[in-house]
N, C-alpha and C positions, 0 to 999 in steps of 0.2 A: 747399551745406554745411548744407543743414537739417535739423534730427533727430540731428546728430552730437554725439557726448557726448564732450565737449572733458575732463570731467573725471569720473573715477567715485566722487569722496568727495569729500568737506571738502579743502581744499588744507594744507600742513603750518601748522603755528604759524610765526610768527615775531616772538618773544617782544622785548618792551622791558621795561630794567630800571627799578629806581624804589627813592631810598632806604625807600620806606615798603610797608608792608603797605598797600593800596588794597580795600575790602572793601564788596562793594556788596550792600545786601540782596535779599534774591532770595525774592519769592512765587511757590513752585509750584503755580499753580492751573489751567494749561493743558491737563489733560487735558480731553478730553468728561467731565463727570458727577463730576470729582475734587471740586471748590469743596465741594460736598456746599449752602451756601449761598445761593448765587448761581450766576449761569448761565457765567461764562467769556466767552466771547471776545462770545455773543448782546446782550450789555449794551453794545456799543461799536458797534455797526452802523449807530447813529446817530451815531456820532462817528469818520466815517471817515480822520479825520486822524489817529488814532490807532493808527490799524492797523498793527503790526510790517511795517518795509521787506519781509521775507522772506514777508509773508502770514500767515494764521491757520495756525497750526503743531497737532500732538501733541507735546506736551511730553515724552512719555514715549518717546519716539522716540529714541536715542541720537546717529544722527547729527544729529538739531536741538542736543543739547547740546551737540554740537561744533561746532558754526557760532556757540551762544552763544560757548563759550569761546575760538575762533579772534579773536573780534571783542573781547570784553572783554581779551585778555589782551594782545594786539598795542596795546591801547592805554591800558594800565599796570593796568585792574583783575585781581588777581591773587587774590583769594578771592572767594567766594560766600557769605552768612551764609543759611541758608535758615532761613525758617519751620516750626517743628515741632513739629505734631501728635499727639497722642494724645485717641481717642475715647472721651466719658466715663465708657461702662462699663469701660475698660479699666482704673480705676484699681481697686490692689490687687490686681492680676494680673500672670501672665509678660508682656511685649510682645514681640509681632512686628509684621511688618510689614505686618499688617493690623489691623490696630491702628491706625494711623496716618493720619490726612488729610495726603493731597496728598507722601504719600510717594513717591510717582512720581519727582518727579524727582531724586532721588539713586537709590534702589533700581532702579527700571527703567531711568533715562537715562545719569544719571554715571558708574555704578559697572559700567555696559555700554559706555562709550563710547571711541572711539581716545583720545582726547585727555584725558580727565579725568584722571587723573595729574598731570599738569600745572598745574591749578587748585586751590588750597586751598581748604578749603569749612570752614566749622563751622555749629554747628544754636542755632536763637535758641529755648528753648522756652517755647513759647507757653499760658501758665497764662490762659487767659481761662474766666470761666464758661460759655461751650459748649462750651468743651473740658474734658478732664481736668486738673487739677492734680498734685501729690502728696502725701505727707508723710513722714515719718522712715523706716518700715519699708518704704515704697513703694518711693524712692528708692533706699535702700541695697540693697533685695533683688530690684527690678525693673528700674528706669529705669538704675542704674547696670552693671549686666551687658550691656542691650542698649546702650548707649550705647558701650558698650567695644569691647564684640565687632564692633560694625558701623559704630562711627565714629573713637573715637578712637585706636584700634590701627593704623587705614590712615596709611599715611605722607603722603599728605596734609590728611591733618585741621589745623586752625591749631591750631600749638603757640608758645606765647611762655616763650623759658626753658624749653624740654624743659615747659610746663604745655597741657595740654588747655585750650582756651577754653569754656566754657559762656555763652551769652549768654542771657538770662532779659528775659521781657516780660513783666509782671505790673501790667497800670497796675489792675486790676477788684480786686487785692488777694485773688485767689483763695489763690496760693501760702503771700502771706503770713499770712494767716489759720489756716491749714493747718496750723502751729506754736503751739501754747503762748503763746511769748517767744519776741524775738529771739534771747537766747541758745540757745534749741532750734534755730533755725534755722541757727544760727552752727554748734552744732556739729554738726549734719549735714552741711554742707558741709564741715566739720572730716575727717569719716568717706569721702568721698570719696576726698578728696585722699589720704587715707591709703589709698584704694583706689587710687588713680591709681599714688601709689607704688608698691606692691607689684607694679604690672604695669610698670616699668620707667622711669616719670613724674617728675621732680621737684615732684610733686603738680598741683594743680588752678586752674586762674584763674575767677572766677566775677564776671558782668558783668549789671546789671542796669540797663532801658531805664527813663531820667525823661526828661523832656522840658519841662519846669514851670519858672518862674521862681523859686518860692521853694524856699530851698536848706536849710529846716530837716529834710524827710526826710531828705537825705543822712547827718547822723552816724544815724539808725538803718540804712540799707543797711548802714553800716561794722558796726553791733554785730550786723547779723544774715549777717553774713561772707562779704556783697559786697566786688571787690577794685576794681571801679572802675564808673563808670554813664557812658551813652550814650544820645544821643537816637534813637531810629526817623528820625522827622521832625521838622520846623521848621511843621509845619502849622495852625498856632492864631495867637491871639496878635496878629493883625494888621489893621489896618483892612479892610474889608470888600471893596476893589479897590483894594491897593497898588500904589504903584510900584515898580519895577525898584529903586530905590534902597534905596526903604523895606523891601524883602526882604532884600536883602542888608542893611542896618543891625540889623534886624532877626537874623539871624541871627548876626550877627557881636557883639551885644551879648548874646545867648545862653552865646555863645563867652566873653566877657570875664569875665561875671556869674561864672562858672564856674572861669576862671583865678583869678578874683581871691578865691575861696573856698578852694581846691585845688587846685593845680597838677599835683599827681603823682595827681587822681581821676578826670579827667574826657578824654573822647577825644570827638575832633572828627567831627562829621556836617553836611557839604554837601545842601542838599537842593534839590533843581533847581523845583518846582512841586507846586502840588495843587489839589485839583479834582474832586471825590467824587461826582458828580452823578451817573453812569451807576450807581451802585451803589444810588440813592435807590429805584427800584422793588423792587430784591429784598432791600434790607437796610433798612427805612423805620427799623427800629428804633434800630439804626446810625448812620446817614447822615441823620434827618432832620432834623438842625442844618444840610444842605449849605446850604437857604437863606440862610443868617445866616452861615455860613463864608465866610471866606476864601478866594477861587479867584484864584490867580494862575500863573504859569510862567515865570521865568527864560529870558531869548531868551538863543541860545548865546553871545553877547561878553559879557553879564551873568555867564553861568554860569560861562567862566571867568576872571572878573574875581573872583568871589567865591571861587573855587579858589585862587588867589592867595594871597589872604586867610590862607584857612583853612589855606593853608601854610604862610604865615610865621606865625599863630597855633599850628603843631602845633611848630615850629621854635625857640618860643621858649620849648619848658616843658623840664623836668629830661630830661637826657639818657636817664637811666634809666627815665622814667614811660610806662607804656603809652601816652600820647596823642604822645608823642614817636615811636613805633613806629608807630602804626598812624591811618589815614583812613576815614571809613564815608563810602559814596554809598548816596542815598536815591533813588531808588532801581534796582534794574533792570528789573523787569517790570510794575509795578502799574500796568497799562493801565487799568483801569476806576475807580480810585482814582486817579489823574491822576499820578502821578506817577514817570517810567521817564527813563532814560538809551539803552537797548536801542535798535538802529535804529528809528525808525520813519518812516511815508510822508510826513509831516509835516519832520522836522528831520534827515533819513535821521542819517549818524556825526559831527552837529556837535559833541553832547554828548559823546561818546566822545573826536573831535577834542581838545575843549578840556579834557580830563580825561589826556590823554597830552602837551601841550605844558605841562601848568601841574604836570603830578606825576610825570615821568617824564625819562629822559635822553633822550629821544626819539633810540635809538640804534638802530631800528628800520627797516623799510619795511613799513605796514601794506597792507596786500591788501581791495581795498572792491569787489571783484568778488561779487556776489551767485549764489546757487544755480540763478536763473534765467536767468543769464546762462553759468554755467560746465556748462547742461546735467546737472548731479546728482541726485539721486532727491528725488521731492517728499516735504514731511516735514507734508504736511496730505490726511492722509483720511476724518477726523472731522467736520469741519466745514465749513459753508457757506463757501464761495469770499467774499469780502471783497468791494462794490461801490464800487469806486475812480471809479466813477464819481462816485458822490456827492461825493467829495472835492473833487476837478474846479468841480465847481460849486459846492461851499459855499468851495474857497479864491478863485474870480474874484470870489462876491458879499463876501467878504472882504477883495481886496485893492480894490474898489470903494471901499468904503465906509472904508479907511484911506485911499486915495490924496487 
């Protein structure tokens, strides 16, 4: 029986349902050469426990994006927030799709694949000072045409209330700079939605990433006509080698700080681990707090012990308020940035596991048959083959030295 291809795709979905929108962020940086910053997969090869169950993939490979979303959605995540680039000459110009860092995987993978249909997606744009930002004329004459035509007009883009979601990361304050007043910023986001409408929309949601203890930015998000703020991650903040406890405490007093400001502002973000260190040679600039940072990881009965949690905390705000709709996971891919739910050779579908028994009716039967077992087309030709051997030996001197 050897050499026989038991299977010639991805095998069908088999979808569980979940009262909640379950939205995990999603860095597409797996092509060869995409990151444009950093190297991709070469930065983990010391950290072979981190290596994707499936192997070092091409992300821009369609069917890899079907094996993601057979896996995420069989086990209640149902959208994708990705990260989204524009390159900084790009600003005050038409956008295409080359334009774009790490555009791949929507435009080459998702938007090619059997199964994308099936997975809601929306775009987190990303205003950091190596990328482009915008501003009023930008936005309304640039960013919002292409954003329409190739994302919010697809019927599965996240819509809450017929509203397109926009999700905004701006912690460098590029964006917000970029305006006058926050009232100039208010009402261009005003002009949108009025664009939103006219294309068949009950207008626009716009969502902007804090992640901070103190809660006096928030009434300026509101005057500059954010509808509600979100954490990325839980990554700061913590003694230097927390406990299991202290994480979850930790993030669950994030959570409270938050309700007990506004209730109908603020949506909940689980974040399973971090751990930045593989990133410290190619981004010193970036990462080279990791010393002094906080590296911890959530073992899976912690993770979902804290899902739990952040259930009955989403469970308990205004029926009507976005965080009552919707959960973010922190995250799905950020392999080198420590912090992924996605199989990996380490913790293979534990995360996934406890993300489908603590958020879902678990009405399912998930399929954990991997590509290499079901004989299907390899979806890595770019890259150096993964040495699992290493892992092998780094996890026995590992469990030595816990036993």
């Amino acid at each position: 029986m050897y050499n026989i291809h038991l299977y010639s795709y991805v095998p069908k979905i088999d979808l569980v349902n979940s009262d909640f929108i379950i939205a995990a962020h999603y860095y597409g940086a797996w092509k060869k050469g995409a990151a444009l910053v950093h190297q991709g997969f070469p930065e983990i090869y010391e950290y072979p426990e981190r290596t994707p169950l499936i192997g070092y993939y091409d992300e821009e490979n369609p069917e890899m994006a079907d094996w993601e979303f057979k896996w995420a959605l069989e086990h209640g995540i149902n959208c994708f927030i990705h990260c989204w680039y524009r390159k900084k000459d790009n600003l005050d110009h038409t956008v295409t799709v080359n334009d774009l860092r790490c555009g791949h995987a929507l435009h080459e993978a998702m938007f090619h694949s059997r199964y994308g249909s099936q997975m809601k997606f929306a775009i987190m744009f990303e205003a950091q000072n190596r990328w482009a930002a915008t501003n009023k004329r930008d936005m309304i004459e640039n960013l919002m045409p292409f954003w329409m035509e190739n994302y919010f007009e697809r019927e599965n883009y996240l819509k809450i209330d017929n509203k397109p979601v926009l999700f905004v990361y701006d912690a460098q304050n590029q964006l917000r700079d970029s305006f006058e007043t926050p009232r100039a910023q208010a009402e261009t986001f005003d002009q949108c939605r009025e664009i939103a409408r006219r294309n068949g929309f009950s207008g626009m949601i716009f969502a902007i990433e804090y992640g901070r203890n103190d809660m006096k930015p928030i009434e300026e998000y509101k005057l500059r006509g954010y509808d509600f703020s979100f954490s990325y991650s839980w990554g700061w903040n913590m003694p230097l080698r927390p406990t299991q406890q202290e994480v979850i405490d930790h993030q669950m007093y994030q959570h409270m700080i938050r309700k007990e400001y506004d209730p109908e502002y603020f949506v909940s973000t689980a974040s399973c681990s971090w751990d930045p260190w593989p990133r410290l040679k190619s981004m010193p600039d970036i990462y080279g707090t990791a010393k002094t940072q906080a590296q911890w990881r959530l073992q899976p009965d912690q993770w979902r012990k804290l899902l739990g949690k952040i259930r009955a905390w989403a469970e308990s705000l205004p029926p009507d308020s976005y965080g009552r709709k919707l959960i973010m996971i922190d995250n799905w891919n950020e392999w080198d940035e420590g912090h992924y739910v996605s199989p990996s050779y380490e913790f293979g579908f534990k995360y996934l596991e406890a993300i489908r028994e603590e958020l879902t009716w678990r009405d399912n039967l998930p399929d954990y048959r991997l590509p290499q077992q079901l004989g299907t087309n390899s979806v890595n030709h770019s890259w150096k083959e993964p040495d699992l051997a290493k892992y092998c030996t780094r996890k026995m001197i590992d469990d030595c030295e816990t036993s």
